[in-house]
Biotite code that builds the C-alpha atoms (Angstrom):
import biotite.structure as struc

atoms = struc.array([
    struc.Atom([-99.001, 38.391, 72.495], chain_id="A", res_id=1, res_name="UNK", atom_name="CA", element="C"),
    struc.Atom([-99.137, 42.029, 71.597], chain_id="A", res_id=2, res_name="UNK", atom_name="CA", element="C"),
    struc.Atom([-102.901, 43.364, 71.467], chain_id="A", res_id=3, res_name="UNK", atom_name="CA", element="C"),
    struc.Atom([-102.592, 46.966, 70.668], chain_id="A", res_id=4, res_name="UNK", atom_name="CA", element="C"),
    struc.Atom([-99.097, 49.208, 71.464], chain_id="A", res_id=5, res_name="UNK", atom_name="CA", element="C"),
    struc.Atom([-97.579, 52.552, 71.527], chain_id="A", res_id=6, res_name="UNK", atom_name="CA", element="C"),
    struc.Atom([-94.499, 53.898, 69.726], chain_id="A", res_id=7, res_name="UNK", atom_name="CA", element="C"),
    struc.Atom([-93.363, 57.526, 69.529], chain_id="A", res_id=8, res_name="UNK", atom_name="CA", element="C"),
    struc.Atom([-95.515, 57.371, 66.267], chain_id="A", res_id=9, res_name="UNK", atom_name="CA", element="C"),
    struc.Atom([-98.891, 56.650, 68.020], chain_id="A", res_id=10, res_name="UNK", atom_name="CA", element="C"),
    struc.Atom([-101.355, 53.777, 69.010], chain_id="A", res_id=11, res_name="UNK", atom_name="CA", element="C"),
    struc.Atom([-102.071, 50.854, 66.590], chain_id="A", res_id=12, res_name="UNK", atom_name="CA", element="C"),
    struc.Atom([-104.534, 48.071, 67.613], chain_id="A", res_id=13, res_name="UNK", atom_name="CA", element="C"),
    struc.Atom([-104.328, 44.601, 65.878], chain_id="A", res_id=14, res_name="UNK", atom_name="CA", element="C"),
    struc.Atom([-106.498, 42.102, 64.158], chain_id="A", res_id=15, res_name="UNK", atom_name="CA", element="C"),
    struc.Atom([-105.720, 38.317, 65.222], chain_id="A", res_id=16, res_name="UNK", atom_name="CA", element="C"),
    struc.Atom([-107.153, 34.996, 63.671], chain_id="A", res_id=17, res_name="UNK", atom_name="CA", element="C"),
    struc.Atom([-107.769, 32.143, 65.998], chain_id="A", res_id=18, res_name="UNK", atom_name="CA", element="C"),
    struc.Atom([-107.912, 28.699, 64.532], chain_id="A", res_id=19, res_name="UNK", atom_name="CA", element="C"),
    struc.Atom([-108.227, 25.119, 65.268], chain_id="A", res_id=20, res_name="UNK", atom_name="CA", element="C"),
    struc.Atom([-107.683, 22.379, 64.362], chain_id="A", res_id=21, res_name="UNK", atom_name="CA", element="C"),
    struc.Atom([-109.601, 20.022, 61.662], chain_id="A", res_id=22, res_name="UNK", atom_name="CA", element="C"),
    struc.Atom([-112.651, 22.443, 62.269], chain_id="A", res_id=23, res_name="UNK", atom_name="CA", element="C"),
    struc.Atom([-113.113, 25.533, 59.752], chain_id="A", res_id=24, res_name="UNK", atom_name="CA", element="C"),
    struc.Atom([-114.584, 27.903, 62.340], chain_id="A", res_id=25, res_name="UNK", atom_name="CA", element="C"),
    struc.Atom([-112.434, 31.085, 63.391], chain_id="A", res_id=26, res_name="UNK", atom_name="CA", element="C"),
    struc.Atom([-112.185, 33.863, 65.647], chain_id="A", res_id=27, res_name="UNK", atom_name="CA", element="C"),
    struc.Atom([-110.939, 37.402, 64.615], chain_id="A", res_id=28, res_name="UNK", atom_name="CA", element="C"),
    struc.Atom([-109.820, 39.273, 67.575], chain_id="A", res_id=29, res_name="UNK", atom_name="CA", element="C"),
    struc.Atom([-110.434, 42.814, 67.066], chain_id="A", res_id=30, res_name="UNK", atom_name="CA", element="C"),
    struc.Atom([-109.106, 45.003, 69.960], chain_id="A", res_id=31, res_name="UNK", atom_name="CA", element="C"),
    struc.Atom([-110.257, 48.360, 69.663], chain_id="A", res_id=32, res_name="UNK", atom_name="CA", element="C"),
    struc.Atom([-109.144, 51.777, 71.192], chain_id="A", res_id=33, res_name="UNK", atom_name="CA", element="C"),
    struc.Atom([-112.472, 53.754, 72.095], chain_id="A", res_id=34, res_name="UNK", atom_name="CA", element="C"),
    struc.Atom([-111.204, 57.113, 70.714], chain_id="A", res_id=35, res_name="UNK", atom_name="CA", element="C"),
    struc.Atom([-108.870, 56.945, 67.134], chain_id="A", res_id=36, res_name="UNK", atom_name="CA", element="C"),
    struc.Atom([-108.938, 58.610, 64.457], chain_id="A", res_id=37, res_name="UNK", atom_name="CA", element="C"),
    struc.Atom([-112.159, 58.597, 61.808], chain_id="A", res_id=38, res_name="UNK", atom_name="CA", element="C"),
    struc.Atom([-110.537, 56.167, 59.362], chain_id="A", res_id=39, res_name="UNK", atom_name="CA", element="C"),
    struc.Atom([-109.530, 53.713, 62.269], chain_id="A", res_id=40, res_name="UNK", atom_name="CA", element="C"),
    struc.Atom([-112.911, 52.889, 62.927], chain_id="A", res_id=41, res_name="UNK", atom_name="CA", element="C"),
    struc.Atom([-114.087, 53.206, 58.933], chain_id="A", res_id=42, res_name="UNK", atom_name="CA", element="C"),
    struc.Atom([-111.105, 50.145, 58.414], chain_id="A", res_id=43, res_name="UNK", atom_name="CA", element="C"),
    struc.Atom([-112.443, 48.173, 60.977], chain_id="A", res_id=44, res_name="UNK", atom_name="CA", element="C"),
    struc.Atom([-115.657, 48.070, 59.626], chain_id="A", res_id=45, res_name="UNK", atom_name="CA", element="C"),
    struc.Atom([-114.486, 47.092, 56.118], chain_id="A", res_id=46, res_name="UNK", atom_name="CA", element="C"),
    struc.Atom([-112.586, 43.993, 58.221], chain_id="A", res_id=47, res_name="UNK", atom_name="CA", element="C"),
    struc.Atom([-116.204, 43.056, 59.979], chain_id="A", res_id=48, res_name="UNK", atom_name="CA", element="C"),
    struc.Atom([-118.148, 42.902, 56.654], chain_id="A", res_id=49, res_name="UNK", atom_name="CA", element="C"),
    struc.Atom([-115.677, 39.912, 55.566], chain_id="A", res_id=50, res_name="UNK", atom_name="CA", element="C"),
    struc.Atom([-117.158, 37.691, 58.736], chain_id="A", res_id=51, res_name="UNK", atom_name="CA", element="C"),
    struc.Atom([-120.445, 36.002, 59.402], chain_id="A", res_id=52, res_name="UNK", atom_name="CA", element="C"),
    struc.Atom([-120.858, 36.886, 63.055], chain_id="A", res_id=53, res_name="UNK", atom_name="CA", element="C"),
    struc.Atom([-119.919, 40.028, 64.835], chain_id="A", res_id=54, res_name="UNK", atom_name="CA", element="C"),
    struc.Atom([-119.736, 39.354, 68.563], chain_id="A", res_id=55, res_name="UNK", atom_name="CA", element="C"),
    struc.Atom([-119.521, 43.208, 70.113], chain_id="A", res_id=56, res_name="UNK", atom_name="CA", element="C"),
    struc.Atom([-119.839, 45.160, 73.332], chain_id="A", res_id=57, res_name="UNK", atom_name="CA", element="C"),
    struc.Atom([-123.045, 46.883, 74.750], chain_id="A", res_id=58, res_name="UNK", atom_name="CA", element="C"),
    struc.Atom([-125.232, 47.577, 72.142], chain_id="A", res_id=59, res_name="UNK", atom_name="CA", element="C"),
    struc.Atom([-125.121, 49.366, 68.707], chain_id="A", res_id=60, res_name="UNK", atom_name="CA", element="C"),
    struc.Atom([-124.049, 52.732, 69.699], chain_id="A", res_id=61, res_name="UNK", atom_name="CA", element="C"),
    struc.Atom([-121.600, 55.256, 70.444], chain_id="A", res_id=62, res_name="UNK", atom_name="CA", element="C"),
    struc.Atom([-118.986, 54.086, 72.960], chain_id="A", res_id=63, res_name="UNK", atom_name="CA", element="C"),
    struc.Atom([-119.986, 55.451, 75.921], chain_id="A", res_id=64, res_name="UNK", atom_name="CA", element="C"),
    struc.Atom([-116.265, 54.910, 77.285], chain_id="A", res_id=65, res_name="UNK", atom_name="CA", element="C"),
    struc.Atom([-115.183, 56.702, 74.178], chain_id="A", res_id=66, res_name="UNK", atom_name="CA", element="C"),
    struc.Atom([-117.161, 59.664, 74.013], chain_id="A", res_id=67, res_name="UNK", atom_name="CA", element="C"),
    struc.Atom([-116.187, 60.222, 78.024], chain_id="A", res_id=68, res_name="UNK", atom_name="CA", element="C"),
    struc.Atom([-112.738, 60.821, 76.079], chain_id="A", res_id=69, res_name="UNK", atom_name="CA", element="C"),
    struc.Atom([-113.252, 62.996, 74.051], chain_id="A", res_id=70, res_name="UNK", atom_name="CA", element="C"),
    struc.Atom([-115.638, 65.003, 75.874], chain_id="A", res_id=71, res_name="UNK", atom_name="CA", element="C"),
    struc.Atom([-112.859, 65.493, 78.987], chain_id="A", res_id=72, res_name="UNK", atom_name="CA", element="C"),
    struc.Atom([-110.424, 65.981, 76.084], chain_id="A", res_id=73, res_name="UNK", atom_name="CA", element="C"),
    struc.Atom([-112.235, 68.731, 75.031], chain_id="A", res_id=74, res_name="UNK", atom_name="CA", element="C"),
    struc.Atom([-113.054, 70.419, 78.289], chain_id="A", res_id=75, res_name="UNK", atom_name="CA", element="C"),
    struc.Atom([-109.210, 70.336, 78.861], chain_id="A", res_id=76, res_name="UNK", atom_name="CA", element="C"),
    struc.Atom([-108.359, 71.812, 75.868], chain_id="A", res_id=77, res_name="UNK", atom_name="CA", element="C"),
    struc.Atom([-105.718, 68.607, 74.718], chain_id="A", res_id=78, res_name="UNK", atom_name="CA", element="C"),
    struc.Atom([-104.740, 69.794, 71.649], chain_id="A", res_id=79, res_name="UNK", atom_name="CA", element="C"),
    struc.Atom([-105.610, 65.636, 70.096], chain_id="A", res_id=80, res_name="UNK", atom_name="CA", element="C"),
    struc.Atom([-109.392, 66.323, 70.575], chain_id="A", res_id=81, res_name="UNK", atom_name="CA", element="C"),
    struc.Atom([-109.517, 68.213, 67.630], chain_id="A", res_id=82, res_name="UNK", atom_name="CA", element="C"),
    struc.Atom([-108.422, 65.179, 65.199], chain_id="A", res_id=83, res_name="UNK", atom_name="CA", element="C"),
    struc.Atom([-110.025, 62.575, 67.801], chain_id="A", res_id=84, res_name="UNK", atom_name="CA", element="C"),
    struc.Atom([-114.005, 61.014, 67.470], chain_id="A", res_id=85, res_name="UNK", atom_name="CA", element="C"),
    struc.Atom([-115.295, 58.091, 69.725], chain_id="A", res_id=86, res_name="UNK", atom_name="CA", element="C"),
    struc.Atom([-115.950, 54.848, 68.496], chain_id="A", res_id=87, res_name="UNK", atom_name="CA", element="C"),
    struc.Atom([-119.327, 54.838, 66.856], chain_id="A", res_id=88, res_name="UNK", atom_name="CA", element="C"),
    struc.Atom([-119.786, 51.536, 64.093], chain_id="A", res_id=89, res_name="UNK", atom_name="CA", element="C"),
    struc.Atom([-122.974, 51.073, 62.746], chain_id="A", res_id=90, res_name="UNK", atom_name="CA", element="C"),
    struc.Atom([-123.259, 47.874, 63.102], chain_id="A", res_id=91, res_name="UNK", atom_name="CA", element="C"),
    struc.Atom([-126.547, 47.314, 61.510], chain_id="A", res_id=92, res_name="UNK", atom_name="CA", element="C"),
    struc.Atom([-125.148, 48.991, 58.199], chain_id="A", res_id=93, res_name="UNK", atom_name="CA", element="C"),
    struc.Atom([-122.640, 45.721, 58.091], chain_id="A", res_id=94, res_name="UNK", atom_name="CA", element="C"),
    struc.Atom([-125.601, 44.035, 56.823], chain_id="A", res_id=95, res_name="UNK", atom_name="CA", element="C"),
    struc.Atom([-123.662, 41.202, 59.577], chain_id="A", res_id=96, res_name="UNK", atom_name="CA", element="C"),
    struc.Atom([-125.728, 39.500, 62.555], chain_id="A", res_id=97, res_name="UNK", atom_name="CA", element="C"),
    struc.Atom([-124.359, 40.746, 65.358], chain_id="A", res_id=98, res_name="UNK", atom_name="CA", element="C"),
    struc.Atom([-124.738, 39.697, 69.435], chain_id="A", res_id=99, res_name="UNK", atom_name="CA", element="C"),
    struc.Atom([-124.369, 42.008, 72.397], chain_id="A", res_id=100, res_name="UNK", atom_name="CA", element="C"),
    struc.Atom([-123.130, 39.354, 75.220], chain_id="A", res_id=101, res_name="UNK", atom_name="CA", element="C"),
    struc.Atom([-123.081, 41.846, 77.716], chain_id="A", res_id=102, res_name="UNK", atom_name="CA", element="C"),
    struc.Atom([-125.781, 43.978, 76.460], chain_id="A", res_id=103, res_name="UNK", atom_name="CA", element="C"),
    struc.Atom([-128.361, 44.704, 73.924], chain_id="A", res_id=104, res_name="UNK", atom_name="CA", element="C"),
    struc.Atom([-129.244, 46.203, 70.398], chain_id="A", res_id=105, res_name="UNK", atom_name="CA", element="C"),
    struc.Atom([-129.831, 50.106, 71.067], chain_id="A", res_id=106, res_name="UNK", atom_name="CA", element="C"),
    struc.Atom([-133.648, 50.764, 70.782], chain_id="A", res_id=107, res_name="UNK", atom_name="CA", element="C"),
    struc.Atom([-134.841, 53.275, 68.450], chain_id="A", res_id=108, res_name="UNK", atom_name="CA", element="C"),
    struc.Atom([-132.411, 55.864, 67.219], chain_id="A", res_id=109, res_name="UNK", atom_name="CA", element="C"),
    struc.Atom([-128.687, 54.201, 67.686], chain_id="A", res_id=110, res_name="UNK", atom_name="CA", element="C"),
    struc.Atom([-127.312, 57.509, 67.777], chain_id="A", res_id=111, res_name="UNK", atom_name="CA", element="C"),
    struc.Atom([-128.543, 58.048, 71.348], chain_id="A", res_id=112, res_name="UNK", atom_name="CA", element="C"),
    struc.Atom([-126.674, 56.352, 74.411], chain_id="A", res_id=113, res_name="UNK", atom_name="CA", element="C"),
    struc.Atom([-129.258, 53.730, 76.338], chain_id="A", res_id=114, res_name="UNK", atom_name="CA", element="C"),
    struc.Atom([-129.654, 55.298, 80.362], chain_id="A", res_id=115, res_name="UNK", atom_name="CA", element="C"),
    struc.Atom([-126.557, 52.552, 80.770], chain_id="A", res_id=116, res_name="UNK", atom_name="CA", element="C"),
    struc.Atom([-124.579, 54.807, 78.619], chain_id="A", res_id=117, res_name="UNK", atom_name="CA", element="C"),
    struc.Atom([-125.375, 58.058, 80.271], chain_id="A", res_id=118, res_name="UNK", atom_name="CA", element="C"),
    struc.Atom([-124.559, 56.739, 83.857], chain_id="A", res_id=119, res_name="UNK", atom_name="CA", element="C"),
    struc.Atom([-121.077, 55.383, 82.098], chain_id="A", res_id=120, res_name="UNK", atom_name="CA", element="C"),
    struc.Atom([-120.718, 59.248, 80.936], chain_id="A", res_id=121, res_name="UNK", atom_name="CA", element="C"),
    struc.Atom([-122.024, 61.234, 84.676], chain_id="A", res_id=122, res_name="UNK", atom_name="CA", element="C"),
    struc.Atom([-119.334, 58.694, 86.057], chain_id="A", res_id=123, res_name="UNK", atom_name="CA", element="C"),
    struc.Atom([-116.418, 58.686, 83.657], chain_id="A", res_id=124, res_name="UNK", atom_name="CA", element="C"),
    struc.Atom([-115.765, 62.577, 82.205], chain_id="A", res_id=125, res_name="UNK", atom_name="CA", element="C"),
    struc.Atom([-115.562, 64.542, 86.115], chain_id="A", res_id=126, res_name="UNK", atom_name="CA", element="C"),
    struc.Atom([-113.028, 61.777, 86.746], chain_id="A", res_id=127, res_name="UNK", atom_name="CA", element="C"),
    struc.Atom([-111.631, 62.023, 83.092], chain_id="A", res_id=128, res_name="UNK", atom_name="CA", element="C"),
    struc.Atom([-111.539, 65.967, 83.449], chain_id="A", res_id=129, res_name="UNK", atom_name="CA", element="C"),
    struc.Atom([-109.691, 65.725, 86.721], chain_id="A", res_id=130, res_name="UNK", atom_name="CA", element="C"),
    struc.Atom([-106.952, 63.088, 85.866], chain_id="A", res_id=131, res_name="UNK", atom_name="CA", element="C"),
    struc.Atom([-106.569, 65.193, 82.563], chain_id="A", res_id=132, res_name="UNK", atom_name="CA", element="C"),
    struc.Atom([-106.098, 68.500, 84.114], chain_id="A", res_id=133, res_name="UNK", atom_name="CA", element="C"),
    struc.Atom([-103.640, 67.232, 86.521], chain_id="A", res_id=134, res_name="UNK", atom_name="CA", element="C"),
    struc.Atom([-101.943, 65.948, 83.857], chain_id="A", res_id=135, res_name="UNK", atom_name="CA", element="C"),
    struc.Atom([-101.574, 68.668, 81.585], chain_id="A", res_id=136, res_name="UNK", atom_name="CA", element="C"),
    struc.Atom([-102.394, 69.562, 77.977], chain_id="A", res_id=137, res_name="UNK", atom_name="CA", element="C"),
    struc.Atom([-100.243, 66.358, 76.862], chain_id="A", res_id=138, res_name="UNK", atom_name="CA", element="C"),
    struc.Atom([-102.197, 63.800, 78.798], chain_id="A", res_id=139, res_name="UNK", atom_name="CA", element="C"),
    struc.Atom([-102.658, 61.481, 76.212], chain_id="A", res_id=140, res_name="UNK", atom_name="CA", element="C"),
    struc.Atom([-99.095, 61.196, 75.078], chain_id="A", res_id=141, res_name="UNK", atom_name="CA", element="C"),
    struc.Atom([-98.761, 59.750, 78.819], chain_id="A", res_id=142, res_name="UNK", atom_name="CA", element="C"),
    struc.Atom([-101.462, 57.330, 78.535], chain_id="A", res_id=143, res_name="UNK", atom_name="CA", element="C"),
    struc.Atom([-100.503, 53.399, 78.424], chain_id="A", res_id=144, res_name="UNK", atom_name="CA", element="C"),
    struc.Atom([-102.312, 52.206, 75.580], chain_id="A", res_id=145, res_name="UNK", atom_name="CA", element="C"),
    struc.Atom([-100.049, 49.072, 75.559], chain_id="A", res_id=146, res_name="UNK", atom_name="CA", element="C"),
    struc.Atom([-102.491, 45.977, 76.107], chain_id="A", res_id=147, res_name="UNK", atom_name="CA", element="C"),
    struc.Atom([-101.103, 42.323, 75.605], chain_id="A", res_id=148, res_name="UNK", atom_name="CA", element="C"),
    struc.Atom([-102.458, 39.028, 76.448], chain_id="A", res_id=149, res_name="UNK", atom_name="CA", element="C"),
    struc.Atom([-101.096, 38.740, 79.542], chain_id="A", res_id=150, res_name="UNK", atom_name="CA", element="C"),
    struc.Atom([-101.875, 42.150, 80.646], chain_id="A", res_id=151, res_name="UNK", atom_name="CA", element="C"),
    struc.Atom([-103.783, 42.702, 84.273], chain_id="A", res_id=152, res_name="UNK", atom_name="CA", element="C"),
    struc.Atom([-105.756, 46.351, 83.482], chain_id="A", res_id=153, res_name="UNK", atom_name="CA", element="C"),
    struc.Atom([-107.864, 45.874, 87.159], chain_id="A", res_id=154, res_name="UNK", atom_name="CA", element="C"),
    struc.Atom([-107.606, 49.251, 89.020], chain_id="A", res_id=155, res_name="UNK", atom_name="CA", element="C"),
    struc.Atom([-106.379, 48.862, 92.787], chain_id="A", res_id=156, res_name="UNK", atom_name="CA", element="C"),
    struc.Atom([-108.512, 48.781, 95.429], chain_id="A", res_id=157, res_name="UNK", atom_name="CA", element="C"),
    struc.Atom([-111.485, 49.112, 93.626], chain_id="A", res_id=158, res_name="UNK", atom_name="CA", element="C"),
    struc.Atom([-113.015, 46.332, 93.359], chain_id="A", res_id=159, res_name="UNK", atom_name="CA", element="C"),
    struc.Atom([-116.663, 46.931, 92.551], chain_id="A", res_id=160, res_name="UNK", atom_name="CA", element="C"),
    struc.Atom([-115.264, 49.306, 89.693], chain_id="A", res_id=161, res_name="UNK", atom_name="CA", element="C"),
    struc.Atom([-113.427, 46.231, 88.103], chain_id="A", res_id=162, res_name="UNK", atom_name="CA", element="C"),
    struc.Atom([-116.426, 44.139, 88.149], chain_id="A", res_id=163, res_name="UNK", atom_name="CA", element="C"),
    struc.Atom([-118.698, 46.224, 86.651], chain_id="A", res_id=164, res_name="UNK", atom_name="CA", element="C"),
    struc.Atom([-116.392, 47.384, 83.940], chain_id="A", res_id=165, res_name="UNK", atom_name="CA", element="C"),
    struc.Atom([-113.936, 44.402, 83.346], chain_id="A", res_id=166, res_name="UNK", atom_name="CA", element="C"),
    struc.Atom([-115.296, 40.784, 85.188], chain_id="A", res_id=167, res_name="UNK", atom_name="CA", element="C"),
    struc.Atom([-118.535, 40.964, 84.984], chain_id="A", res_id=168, res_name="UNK", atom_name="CA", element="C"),
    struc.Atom([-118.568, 41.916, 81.348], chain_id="A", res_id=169, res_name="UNK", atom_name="CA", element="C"),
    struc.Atom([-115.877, 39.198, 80.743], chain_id="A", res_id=170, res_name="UNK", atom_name="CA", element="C"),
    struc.Atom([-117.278, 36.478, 82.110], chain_id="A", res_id=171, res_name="UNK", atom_name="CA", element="C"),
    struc.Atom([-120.591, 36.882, 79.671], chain_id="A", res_id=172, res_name="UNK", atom_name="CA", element="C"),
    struc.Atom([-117.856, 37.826, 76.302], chain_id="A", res_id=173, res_name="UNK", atom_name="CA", element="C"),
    struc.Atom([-116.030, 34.039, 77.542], chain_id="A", res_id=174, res_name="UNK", atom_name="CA", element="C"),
    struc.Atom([-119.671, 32.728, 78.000], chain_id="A", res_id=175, res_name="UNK", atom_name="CA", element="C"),
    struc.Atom([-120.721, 33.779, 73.860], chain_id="A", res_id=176, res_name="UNK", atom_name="CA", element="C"),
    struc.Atom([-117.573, 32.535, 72.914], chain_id="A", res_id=177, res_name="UNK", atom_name="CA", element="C"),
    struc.Atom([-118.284, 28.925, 74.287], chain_id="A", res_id=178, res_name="UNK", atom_name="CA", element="C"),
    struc.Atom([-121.507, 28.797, 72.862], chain_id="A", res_id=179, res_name="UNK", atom_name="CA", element="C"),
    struc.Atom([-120.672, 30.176, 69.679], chain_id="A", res_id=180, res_name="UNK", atom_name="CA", element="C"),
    struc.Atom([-117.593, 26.968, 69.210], chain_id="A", res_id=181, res_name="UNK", atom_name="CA", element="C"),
    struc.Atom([-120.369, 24.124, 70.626], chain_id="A", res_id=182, res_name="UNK", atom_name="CA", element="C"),
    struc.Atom([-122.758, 25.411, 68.321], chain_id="A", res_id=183, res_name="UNK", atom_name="CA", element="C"),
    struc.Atom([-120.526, 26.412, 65.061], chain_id="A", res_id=184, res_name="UNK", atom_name="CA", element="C"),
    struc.Atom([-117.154, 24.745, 65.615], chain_id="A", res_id=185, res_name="UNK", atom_name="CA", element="C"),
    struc.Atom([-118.049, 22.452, 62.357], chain_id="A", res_id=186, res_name="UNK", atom_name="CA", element="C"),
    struc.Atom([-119.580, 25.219, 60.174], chain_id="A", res_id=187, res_name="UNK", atom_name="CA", element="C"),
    struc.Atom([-117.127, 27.650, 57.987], chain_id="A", res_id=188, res_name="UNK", atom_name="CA", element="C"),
    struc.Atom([-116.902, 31.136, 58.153], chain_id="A", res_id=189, res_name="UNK", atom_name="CA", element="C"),
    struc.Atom([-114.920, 33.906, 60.579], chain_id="A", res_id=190, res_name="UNK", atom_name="CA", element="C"),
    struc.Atom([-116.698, 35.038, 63.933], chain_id="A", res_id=191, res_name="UNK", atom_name="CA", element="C"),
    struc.Atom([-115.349, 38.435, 64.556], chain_id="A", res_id=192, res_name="UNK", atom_name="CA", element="C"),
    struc.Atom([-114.928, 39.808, 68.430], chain_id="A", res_id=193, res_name="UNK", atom_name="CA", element="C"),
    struc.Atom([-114.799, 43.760, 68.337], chain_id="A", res_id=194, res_name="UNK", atom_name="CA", element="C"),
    struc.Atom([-114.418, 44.756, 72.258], chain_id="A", res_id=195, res_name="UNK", atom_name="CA", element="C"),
    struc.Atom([-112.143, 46.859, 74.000], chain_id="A", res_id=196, res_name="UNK", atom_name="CA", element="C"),
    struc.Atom([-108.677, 45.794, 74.318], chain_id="A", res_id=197, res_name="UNK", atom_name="CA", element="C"),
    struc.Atom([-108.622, 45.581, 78.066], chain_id="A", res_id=198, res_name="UNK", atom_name="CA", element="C"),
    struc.Atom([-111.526, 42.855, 77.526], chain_id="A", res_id=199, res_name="UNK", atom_name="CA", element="C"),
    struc.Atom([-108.919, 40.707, 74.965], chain_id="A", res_id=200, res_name="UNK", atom_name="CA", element="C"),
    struc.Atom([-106.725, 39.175, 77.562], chain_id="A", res_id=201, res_name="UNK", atom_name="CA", element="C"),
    struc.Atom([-109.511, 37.143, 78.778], chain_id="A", res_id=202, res_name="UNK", atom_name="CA", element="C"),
    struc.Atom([-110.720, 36.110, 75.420], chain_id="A", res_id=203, res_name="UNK", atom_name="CA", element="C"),
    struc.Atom([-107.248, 35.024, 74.211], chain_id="A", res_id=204, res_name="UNK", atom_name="CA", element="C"),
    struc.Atom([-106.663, 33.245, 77.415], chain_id="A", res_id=205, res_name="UNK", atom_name="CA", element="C"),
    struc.Atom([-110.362, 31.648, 76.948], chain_id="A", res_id=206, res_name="UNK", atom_name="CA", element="C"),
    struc.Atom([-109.460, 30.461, 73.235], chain_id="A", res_id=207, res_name="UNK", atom_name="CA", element="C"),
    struc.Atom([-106.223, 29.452, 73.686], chain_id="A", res_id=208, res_name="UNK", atom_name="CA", element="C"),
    struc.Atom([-106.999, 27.392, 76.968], chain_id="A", res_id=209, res_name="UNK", atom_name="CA", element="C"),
    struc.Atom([-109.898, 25.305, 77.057], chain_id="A", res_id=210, res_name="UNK", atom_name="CA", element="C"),
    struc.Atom([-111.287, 26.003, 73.460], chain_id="A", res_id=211, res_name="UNK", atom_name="CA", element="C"),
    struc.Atom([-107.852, 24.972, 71.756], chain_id="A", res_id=212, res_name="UNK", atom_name="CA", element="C"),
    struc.Atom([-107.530, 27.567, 69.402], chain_id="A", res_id=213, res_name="UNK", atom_name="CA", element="C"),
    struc.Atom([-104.355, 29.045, 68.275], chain_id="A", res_id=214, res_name="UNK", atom_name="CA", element="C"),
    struc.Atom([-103.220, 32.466, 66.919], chain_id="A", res_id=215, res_name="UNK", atom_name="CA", element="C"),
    struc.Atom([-102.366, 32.492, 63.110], chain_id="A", res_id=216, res_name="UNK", atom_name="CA", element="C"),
    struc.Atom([-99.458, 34.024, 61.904], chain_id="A", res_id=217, res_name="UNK", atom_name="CA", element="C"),
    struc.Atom([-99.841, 37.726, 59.563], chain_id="A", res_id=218, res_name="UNK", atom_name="CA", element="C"),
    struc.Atom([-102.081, 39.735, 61.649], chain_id="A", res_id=219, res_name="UNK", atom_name="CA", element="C"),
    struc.Atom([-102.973, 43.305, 60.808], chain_id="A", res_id=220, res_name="UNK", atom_name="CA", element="C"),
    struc.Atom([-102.235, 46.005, 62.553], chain_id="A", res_id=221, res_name="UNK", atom_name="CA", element="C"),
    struc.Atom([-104.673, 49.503, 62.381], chain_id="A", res_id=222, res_name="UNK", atom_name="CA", element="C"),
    struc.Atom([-103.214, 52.847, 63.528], chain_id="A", res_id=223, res_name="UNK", atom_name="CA", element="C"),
    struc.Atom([-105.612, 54.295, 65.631], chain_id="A", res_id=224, res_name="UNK", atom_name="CA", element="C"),
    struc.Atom([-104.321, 57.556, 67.301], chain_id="A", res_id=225, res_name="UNK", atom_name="CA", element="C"),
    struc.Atom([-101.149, 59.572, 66.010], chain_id="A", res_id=226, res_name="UNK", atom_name="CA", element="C"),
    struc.Atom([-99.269, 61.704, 68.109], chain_id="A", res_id=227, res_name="UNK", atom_name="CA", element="C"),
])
């Protein structure tokens, strides 16, 4: 199952309904890119007002990830940073609850990045910058965007990096998810699950394993980045 993909046009990210069945709850799978274009973000958030529960990543706040992007974007003059912001939905705008498995709420002004933010940023743009400049001014048209269900997006020999950034945060997204079904598997309405796509594969394998749910045909697709 494709999660987002890349043509010679750009980067589109999709929206997926899980169902199952003889019970009315459902999970909308919404795998986002961290950096797209404004009105990526703007029609995601018109999707997220539609459900009952938002289930996101972190905390309500700019994506940390995202703005590492764009700021090594920038600093390496790729000519996409101009038409490029990072994800930044105001969640508590949706007027939606909304959980942070693998966080929490942003305190105070949610335009400023928690300290768990700012040691994602000191990390992420020297070795952004780098990879970028070695790459050249067309970096991003190199990038694999592609994500699918089956996809394994752990980095090689570093394992400590992959836990911090993909399994650990995983295992508490799976963890929501099962208590969101044992809780609210008989109660209407549409759960929505905005996270990175490299998070997705373990969600769809989660619902589609031992939670029984199954995709629904006629998903949307959102165009994120254009080249």
């Amino acid at each position: 199952m494709q999660l987002t993909e890349v043509s010679m046009f750009g980067v589109r990210s999709s929206v997926i309904t899980f169902a199952r069945r003889a019970q009315p709850l459902r999970f909308v799978l919404v795998p986002t890119v961290h950096i797209g274009r404004p009105d990526y973000y703007r029609q995601i958030a018109r999707r997220l007002v539609q459900c009952r529960l938002i289930v996101a990543e972190t905390y309500d706040g700019p994506s940390s990830t995202g703005l590492a992007y764009v700021t090594a974007m920038r600093l390496t003059l790729q000519p996409q940073a101009r038409d490029l912001v990072h994800q930044d939905i105001d969640y508590r705008s949706l007027g939606v609850p909304t959980v942070w498995p693998d966080g929490h709420p942003s305190p105070g002004r949610r335009d400023r990045l928690p300290v768990s933010g700012w040691a994602d940023l000191a990390f992420l743009v020297p070795y952004l910058t780098v990879t970028m400049a070695v790459g050249g001014r067309n970096w991003l048209l190199r990038r694999n965007f592609e994500v699918s269900d089956d996809s394994d997006l752990r980095l090689a020999r570093i394992g400590w990096l992959n836990r911090m950034f993909l399994d650990d945060r995983d295992k508490l997204l799976v963890a929501e998810l099962e208590r969101i079904h044992a809780e609210h598997r008989d109660e209407p309405g549409e759960v929505a699950v905005v996270y990175g796509a490299a998070h997705m594969p373990a969600v769809v394998q989660a619902l589609a394993g031992r939670l029984g749910y199954r995709p629904l045909r006629g998903g949307d697709w959102l165009t994120a980045i254009d080249f």
